[in-house]
PyMOL Python script that loads the backbone (N, CA, C, O; Angstrom):
from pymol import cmd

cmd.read_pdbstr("""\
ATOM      1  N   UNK A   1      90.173-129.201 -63.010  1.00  0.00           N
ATOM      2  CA  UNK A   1      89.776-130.376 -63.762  1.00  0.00           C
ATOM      3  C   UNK A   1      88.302-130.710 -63.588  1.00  0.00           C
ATOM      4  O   UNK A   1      87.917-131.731 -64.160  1.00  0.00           O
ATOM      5  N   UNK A   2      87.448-130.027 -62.908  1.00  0.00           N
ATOM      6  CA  UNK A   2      86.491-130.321 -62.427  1.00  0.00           C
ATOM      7  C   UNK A   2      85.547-129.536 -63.304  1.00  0.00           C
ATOM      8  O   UNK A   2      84.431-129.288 -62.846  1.00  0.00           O
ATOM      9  N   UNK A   3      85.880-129.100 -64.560  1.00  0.00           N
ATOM     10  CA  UNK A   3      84.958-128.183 -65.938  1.00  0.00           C
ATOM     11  C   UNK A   3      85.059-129.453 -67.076  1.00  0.00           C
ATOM     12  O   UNK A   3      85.955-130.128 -67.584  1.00  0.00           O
ATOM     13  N   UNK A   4      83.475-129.344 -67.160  1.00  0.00           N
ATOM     14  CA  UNK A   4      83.019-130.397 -68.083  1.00  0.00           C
ATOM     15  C   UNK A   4      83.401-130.015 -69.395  1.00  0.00           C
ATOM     16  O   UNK A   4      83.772-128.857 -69.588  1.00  0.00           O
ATOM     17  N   UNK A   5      83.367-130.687 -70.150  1.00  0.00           N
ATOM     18  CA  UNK A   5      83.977-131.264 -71.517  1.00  0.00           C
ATOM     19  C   UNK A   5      82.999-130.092 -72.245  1.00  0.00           C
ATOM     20  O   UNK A   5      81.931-129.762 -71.730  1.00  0.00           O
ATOM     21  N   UNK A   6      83.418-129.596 -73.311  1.00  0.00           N
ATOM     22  CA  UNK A   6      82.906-128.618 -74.083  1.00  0.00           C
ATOM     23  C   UNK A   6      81.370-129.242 -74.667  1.00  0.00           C
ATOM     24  O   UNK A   6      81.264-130.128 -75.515  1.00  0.00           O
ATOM     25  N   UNK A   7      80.098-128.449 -73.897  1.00  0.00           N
ATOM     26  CA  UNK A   7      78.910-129.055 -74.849  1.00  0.00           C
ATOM     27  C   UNK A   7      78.255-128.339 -75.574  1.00  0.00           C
ATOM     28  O   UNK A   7      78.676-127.191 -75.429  1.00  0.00           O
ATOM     29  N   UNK A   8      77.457-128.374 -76.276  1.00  0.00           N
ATOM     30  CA  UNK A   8      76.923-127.866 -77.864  1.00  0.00           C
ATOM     31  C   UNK A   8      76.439-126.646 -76.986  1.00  0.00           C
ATOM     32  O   UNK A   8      76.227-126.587 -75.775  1.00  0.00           O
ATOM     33  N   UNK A   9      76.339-125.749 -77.915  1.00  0.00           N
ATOM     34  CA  UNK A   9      75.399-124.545 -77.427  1.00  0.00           C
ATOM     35  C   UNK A   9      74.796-123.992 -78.650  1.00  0.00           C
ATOM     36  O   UNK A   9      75.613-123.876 -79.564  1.00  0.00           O
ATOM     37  N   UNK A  10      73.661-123.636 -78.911  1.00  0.00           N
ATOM     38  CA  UNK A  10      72.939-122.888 -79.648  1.00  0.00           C
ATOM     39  C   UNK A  10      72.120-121.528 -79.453  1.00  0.00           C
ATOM     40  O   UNK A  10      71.777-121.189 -78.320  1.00  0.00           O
ATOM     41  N   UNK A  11      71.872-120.902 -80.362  1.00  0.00           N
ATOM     42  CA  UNK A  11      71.041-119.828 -80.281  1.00  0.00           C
ATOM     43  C   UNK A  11      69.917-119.626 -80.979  1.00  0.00           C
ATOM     44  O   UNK A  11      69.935-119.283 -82.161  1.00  0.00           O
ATOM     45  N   UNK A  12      68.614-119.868 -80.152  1.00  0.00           N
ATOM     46  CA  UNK A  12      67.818-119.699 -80.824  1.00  0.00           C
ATOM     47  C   UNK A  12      66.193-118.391 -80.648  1.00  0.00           C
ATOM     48  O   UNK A  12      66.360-117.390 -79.952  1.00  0.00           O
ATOM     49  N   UNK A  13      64.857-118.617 -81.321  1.00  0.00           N
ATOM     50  CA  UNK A  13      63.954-117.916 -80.892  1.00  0.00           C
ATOM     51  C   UNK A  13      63.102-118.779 -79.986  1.00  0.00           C
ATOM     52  O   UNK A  13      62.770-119.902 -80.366  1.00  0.00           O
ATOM     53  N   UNK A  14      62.665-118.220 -78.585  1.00  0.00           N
ATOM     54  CA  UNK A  14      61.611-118.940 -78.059  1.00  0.00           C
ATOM     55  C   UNK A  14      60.170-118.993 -78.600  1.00  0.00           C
ATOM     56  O   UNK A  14      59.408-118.077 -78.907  1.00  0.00           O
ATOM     57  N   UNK A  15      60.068-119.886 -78.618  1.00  0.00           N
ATOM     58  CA  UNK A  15      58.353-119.846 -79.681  1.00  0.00           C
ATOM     59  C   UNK A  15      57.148-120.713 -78.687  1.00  0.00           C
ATOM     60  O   UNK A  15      55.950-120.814 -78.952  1.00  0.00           O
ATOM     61  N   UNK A  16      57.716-121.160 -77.747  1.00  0.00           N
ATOM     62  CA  UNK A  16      56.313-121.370 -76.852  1.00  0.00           C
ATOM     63  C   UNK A  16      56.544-121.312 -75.363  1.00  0.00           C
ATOM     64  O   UNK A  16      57.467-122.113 -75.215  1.00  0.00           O
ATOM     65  N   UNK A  17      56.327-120.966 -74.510  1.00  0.00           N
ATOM     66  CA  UNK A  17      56.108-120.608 -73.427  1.00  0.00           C
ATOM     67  C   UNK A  17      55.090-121.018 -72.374  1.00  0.00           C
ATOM     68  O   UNK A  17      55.121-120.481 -71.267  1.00  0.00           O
ATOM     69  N   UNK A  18      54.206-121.929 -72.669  1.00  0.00           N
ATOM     70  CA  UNK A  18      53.533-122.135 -71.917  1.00  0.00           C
ATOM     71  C   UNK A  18      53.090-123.344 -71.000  1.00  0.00           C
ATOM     72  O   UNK A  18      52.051-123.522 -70.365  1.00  0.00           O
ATOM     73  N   UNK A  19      54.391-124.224 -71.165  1.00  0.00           N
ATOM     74  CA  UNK A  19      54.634-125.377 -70.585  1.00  0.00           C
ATOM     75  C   UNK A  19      55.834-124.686 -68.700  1.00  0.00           C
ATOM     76  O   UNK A  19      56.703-123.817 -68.624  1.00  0.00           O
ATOM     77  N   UNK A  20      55.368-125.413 -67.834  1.00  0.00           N
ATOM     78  CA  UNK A  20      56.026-125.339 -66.359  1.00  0.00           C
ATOM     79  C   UNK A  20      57.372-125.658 -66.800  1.00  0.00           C
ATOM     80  O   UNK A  20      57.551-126.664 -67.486  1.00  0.00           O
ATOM     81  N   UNK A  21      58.260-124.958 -66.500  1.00  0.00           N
ATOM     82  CA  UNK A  21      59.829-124.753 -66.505  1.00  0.00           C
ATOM     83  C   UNK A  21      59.888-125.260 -67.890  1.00  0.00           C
ATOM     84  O   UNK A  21      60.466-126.345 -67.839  1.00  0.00           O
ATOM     85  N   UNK A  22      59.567-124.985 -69.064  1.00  0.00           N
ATOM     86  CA  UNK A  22      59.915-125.518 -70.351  1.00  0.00           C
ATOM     87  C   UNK A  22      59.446-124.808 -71.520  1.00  0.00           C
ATOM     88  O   UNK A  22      58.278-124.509 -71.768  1.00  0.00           O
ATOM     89  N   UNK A  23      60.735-124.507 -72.389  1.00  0.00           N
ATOM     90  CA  UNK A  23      59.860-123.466 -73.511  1.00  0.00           C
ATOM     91  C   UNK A  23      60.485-124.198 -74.705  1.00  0.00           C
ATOM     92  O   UNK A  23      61.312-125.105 -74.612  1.00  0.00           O
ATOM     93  N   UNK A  24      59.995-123.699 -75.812  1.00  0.00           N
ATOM     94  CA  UNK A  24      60.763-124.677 -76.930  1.00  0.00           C
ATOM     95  C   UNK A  24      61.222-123.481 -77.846  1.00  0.00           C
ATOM     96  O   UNK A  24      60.611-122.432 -78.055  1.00  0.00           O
ATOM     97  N   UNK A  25      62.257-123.822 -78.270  1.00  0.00           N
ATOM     98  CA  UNK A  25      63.332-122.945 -78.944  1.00  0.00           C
ATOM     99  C   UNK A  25      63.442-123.267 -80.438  1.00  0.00           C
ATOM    100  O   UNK A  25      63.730-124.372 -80.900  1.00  0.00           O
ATOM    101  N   UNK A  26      63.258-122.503 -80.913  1.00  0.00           N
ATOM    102  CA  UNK A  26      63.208-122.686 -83.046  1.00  0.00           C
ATOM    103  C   UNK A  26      64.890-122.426 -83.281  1.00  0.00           C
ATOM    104  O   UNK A  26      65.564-121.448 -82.960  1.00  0.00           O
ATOM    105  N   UNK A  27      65.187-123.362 -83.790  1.00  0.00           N
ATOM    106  CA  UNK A  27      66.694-122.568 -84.112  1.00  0.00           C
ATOM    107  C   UNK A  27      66.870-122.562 -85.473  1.00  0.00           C
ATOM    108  O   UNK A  27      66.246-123.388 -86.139  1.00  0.00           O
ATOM    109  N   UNK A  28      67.850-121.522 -86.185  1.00  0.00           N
ATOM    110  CA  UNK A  28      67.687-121.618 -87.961  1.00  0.00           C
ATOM    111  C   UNK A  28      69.209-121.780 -88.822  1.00  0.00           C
ATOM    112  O   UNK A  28      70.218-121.075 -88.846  1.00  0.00           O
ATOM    113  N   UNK A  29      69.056-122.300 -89.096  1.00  0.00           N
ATOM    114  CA  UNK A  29      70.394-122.610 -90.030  1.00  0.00           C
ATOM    115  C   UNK A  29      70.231-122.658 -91.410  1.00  0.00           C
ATOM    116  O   UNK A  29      69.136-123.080 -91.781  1.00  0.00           O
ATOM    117  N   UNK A  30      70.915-122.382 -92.148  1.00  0.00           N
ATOM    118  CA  UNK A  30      71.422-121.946 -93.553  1.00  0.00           C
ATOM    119  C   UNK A  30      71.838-123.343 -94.450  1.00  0.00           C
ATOM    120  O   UNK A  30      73.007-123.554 -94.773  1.00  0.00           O
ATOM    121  N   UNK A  31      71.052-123.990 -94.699  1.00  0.00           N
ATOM    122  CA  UNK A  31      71.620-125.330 -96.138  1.00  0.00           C
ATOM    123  C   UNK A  31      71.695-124.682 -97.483  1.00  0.00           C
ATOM    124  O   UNK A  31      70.825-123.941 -97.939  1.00  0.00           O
ATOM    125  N   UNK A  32      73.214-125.146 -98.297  1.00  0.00           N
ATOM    126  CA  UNK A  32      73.103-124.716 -99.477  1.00  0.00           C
ATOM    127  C   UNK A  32      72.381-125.874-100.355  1.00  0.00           C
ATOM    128  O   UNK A  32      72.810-127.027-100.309  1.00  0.00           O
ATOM    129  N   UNK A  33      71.462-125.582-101.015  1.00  0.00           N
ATOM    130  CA  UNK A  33      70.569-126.504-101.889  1.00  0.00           C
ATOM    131  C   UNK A  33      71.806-127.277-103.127  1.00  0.00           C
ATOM    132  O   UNK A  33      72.501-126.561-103.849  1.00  0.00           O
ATOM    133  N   UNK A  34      71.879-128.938-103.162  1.00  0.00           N
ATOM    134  CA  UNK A  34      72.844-129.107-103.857  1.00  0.00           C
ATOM    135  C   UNK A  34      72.831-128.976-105.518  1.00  0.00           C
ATOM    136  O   UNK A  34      73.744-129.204-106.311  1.00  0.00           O
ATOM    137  N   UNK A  35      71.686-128.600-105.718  1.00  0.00           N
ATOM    138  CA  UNK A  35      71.952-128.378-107.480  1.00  0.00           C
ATOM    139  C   UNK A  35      71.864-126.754-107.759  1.00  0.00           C
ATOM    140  O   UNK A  35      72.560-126.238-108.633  1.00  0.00           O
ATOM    141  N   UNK A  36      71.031-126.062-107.018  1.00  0.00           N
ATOM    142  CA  UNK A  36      70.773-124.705-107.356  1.00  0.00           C
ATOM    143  C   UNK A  36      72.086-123.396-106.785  1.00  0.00           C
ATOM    144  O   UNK A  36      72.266-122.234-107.149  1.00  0.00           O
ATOM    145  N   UNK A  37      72.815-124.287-105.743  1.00  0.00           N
ATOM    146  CA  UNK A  37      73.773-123.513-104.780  1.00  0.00           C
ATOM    147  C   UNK A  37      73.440-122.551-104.172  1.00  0.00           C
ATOM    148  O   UNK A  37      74.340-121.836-103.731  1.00  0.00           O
ATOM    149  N   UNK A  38      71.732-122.100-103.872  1.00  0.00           N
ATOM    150  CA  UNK A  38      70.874-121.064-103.423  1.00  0.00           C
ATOM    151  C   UNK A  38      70.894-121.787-101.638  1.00  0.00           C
ATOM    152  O   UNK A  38      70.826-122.955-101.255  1.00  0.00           O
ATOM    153  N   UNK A  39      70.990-120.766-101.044  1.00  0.00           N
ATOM    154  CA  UNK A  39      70.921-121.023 -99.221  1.00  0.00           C
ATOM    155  C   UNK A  39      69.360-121.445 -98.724  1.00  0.00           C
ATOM    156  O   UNK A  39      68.557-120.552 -98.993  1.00  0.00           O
ATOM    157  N   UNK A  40      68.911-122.330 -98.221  1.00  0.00           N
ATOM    158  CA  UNK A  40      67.328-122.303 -97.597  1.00  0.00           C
ATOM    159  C   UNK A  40      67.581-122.558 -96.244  1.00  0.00           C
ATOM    160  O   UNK A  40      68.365-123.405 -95.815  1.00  0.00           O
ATOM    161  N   UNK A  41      66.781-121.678 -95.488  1.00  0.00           N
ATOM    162  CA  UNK A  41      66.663-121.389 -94.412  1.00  0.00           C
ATOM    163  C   UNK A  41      66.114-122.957 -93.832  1.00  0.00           C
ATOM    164  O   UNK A  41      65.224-123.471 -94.509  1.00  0.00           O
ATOM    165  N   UNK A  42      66.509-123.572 -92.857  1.00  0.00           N
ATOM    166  CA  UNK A  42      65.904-124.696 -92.389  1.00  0.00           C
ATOM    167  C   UNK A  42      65.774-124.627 -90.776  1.00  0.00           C
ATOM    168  O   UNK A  42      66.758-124.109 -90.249  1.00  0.00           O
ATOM    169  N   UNK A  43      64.802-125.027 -89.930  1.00  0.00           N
ATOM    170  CA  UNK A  43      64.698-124.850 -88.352  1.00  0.00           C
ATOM    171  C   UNK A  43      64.412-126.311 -87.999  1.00  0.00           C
ATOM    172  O   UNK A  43      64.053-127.370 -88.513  1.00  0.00           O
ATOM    173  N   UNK A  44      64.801-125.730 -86.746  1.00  0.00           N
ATOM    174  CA  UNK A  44      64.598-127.112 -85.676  1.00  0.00           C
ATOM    175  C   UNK A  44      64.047-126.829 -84.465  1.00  0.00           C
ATOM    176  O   UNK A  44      64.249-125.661 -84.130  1.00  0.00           O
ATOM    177  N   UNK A  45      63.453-127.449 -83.725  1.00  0.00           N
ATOM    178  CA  UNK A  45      62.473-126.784 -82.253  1.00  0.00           C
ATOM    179  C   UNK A  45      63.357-127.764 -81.566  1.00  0.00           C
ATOM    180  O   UNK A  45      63.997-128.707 -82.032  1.00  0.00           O
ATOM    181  N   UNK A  46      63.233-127.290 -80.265  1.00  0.00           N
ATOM    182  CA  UNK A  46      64.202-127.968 -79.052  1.00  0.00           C
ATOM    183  C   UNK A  46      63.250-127.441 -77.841  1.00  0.00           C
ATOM    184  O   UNK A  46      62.649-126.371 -77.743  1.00  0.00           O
ATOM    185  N   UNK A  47      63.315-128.581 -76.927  1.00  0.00           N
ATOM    186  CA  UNK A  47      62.598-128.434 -76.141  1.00  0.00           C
ATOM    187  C   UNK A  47      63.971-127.850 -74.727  1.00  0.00           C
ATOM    188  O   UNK A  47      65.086-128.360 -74.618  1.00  0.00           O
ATOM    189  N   UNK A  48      63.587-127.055 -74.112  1.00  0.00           N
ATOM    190  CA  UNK A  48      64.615-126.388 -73.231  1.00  0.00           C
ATOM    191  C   UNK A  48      64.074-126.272 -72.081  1.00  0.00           C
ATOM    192  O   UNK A  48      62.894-125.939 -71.980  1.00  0.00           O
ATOM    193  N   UNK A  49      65.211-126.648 -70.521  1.00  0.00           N
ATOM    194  CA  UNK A  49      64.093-126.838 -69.151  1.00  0.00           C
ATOM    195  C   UNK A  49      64.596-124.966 -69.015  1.00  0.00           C
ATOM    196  O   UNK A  49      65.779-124.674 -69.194  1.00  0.00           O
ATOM    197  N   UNK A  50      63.909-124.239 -68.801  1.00  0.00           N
ATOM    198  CA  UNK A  50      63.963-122.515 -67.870  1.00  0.00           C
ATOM    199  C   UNK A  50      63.745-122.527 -66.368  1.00  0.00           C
ATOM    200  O   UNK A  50      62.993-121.735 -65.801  1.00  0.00           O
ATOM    201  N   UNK A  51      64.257-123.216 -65.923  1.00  0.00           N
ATOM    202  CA  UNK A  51      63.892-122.805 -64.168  1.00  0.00           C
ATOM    203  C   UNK A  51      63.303-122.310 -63.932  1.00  0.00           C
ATOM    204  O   UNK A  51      62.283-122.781 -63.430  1.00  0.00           O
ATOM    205  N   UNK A  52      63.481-120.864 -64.116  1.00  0.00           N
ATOM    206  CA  UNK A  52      62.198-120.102 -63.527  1.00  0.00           C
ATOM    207  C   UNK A  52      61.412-119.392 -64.209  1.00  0.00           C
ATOM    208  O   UNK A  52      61.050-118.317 -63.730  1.00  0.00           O
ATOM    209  N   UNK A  53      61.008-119.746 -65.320  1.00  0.00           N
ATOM    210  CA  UNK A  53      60.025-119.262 -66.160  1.00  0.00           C
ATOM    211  C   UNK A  53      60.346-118.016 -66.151  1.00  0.00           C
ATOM    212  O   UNK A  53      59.552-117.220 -65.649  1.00  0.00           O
ATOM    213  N   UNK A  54      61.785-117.480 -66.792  1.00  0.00           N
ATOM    214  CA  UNK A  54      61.998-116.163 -66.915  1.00  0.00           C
ATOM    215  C   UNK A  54      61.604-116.163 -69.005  1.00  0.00           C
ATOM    216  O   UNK A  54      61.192-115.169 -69.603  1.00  0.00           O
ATOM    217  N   UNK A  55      61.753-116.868 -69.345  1.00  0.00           N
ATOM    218  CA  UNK A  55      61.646-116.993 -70.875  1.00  0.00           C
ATOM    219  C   UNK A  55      60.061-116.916 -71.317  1.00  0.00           C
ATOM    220  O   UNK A  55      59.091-117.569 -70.931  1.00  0.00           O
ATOM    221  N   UNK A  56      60.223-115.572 -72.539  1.00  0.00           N
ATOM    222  CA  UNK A  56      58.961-115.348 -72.751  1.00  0.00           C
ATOM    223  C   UNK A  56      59.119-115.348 -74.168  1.00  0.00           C
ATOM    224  O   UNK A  56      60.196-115.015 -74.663  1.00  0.00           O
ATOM    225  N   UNK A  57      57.900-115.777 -75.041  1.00  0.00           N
ATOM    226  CA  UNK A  57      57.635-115.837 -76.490  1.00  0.00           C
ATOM    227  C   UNK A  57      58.220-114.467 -77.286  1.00  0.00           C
ATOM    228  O   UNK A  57      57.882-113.284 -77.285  1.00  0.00           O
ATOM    229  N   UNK A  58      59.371-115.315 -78.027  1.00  0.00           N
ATOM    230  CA  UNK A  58      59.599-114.273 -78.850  1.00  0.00           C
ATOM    231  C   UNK A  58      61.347-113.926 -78.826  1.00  0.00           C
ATOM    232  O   UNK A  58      62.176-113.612 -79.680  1.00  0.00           O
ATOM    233  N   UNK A  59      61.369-114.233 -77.014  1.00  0.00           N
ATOM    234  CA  UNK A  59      62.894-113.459 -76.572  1.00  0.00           C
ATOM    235  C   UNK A  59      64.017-114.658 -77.138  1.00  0.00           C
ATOM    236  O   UNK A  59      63.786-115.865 -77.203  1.00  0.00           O
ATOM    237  N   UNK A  60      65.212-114.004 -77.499  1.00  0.00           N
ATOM    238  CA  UNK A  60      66.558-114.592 -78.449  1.00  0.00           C
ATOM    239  C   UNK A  60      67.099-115.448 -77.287  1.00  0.00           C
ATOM    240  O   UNK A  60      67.273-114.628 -76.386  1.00  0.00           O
ATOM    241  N   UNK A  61      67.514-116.861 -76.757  1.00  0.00           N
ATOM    242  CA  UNK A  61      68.013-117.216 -76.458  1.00  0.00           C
ATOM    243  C   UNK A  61      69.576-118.047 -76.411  1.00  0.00           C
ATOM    244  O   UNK A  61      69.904-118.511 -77.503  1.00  0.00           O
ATOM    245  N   UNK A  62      70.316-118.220 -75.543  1.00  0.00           N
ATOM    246  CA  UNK A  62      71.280-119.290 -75.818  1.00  0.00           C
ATOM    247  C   UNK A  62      70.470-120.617 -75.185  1.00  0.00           C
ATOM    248  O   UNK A  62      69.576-120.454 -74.354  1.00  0.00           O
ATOM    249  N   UNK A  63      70.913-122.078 -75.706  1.00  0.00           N
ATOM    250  CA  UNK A  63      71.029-122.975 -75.003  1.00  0.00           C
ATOM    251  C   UNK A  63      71.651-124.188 -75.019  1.00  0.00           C
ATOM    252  O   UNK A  63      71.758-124.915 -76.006  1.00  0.00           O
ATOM    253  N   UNK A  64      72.051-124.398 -73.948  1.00  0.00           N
ATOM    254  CA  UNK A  64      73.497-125.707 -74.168  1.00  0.00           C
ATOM    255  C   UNK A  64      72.430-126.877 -73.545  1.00  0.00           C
ATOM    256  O   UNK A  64      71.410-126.919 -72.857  1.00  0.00           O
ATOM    257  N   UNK A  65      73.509-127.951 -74.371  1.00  0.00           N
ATOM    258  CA  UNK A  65      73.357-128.985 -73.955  1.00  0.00           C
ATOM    259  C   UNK A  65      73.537-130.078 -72.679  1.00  0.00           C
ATOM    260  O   UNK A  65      74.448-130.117 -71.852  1.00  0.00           O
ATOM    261  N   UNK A  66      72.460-130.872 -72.796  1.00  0.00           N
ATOM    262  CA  UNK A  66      72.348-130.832 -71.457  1.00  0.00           C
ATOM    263  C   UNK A  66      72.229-132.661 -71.083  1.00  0.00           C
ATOM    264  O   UNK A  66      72.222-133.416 -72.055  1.00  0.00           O
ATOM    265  N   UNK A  67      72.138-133.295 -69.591  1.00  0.00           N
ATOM    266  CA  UNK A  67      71.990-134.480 -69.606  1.00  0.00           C
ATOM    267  C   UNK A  67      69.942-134.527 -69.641  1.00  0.00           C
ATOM    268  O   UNK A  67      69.253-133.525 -69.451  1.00  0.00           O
ATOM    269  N   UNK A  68      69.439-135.798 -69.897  1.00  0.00           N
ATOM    270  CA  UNK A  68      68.135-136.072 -70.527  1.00  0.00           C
ATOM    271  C   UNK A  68      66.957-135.264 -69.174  1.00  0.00           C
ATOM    272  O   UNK A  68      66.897-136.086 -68.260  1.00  0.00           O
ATOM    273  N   UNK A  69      66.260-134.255 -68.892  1.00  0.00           N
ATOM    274  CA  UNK A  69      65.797-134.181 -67.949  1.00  0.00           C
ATOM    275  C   UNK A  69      64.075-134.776 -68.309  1.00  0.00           C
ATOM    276  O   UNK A  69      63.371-135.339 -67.470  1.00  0.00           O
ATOM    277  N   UNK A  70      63.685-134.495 -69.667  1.00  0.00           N
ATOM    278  CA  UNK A  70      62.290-135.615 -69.824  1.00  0.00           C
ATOM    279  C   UNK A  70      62.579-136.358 -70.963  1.00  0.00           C
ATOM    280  O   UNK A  70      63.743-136.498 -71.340  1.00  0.00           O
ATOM    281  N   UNK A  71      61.501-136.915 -71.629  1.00  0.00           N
ATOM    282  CA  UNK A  71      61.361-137.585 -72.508  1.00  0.00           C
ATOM    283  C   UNK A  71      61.815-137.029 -74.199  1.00  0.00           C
ATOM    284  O   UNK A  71      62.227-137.614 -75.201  1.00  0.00           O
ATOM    285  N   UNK A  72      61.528-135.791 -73.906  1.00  0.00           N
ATOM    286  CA  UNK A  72      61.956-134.518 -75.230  1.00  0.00           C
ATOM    287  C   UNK A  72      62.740-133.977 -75.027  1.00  0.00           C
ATOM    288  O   UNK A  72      63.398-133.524 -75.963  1.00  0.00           O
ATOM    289  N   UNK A  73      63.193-133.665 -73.392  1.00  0.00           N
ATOM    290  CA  UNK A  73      63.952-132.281 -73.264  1.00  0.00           C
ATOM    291  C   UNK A  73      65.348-132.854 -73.012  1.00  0.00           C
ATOM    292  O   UNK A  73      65.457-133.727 -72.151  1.00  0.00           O
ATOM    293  N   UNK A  74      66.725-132.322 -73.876  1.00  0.00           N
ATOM    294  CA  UNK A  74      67.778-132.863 -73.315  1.00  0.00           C
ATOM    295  C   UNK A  74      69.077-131.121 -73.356  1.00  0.00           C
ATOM    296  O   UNK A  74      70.303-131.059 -73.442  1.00  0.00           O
ATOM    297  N   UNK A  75      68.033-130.044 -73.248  1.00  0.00           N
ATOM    298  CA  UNK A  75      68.743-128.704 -73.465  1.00  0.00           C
ATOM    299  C   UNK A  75      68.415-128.300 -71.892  1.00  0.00           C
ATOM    300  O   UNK A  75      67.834-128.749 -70.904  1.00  0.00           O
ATOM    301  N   UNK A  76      69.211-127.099 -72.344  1.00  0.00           N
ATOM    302  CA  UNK A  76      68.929-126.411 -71.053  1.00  0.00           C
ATOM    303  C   UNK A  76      69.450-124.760 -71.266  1.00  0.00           C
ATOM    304  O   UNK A  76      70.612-124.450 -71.528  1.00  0.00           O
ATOM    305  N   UNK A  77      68.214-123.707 -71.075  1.00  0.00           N
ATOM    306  CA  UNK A  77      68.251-122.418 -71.411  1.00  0.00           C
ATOM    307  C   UNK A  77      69.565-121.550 -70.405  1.00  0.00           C
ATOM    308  O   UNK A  77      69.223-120.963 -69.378  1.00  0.00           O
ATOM    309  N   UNK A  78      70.933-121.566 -70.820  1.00  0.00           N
ATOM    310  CA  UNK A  78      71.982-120.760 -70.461  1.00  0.00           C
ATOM    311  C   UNK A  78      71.746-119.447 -70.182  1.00  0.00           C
ATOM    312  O   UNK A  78      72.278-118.932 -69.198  1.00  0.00           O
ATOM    313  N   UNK A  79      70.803-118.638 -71.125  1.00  0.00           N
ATOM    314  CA  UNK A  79      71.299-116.864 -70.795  1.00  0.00           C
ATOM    315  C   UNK A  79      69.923-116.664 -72.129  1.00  0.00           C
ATOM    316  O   UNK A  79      69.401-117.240 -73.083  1.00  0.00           O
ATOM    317  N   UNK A  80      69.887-115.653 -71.472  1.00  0.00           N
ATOM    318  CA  UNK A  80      68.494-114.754 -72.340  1.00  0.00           C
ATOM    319  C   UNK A  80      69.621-113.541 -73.241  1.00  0.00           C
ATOM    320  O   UNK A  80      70.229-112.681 -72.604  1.00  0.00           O
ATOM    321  N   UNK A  81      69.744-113.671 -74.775  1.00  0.00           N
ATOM    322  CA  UNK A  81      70.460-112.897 -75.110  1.00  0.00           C
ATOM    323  C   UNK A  81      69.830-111.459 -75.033  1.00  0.00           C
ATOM    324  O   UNK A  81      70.369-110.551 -74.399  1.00  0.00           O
ATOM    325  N   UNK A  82      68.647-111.314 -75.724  1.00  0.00           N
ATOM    326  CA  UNK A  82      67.979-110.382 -76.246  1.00  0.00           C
ATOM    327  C   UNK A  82      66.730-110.874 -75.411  1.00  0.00           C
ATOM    328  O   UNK A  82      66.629-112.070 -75.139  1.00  0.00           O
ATOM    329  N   UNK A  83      65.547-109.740 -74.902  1.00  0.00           N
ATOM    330  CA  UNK A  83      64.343-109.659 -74.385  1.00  0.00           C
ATOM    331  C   UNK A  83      63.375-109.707 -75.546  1.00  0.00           C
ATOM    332  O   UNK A  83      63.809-109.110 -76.531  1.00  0.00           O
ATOM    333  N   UNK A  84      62.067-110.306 -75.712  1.00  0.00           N
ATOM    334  CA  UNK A  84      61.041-109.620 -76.688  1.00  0.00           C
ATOM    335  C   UNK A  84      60.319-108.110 -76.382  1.00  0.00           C
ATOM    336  O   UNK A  84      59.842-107.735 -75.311  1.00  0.00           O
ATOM    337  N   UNK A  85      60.373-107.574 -77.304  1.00  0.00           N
ATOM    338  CA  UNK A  85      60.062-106.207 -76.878  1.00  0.00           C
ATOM    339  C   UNK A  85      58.288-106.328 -76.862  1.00  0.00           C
ATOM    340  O   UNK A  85      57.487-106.386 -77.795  1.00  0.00           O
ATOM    341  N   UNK A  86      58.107-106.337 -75.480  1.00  0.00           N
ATOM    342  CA  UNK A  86      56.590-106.348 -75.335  1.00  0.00           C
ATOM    343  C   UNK A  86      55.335-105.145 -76.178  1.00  0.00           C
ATOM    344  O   UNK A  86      55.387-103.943 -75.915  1.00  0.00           O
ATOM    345  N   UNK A  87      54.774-105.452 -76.709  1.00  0.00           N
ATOM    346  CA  UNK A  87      53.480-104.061 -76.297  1.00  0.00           C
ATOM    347  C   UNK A  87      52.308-103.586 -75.837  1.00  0.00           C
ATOM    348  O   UNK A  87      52.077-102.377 -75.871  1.00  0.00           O
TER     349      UNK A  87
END
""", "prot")
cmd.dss("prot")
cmd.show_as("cartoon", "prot")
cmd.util.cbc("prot")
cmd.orient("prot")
């Protein structure tokens, strides 16, 4: 009984990296436009705490939701799905 209540999780791209334990995550979802019935891509940035600055620009993340740790940030980076392929 001691497993918390099911919280949101998303998947998104990391797109900045250069904040101390904090990267912000683009996530993209699919709206159908209501007169044309054509799909548009729409995003959202989320600010996410990384502990240990393992998250680098670019790499696919998960991240669940979380209780408020700043003023922006209320996520928290679960699992690195995919790496960015450096060059």
């Amino acid at each position: 009984m001691s497993e918390r209540a099911n919280r949101r999780t998303l998947v998104g791209t990391v797109v900045s990296d250069k904040m101390d334990k904090t990267v912000v995550v683009r996530v993209e979802r699919l709206v159908q436009d209501a007169r044309y019935k054509k799909y548009i891509r729409r995003y959202s940035r989320f600010m996410a705490h990384d502990e240990n600055n393992d998250c680098k620009s670019g790499d696919r993340v998960r991240i669940v939701q979380h209780r408020p740790l700043s003023k922006r940030k209320r996520w928290k980076v679960q699992e690195t799905v995919v790496k960015a392929t450096g060059v």
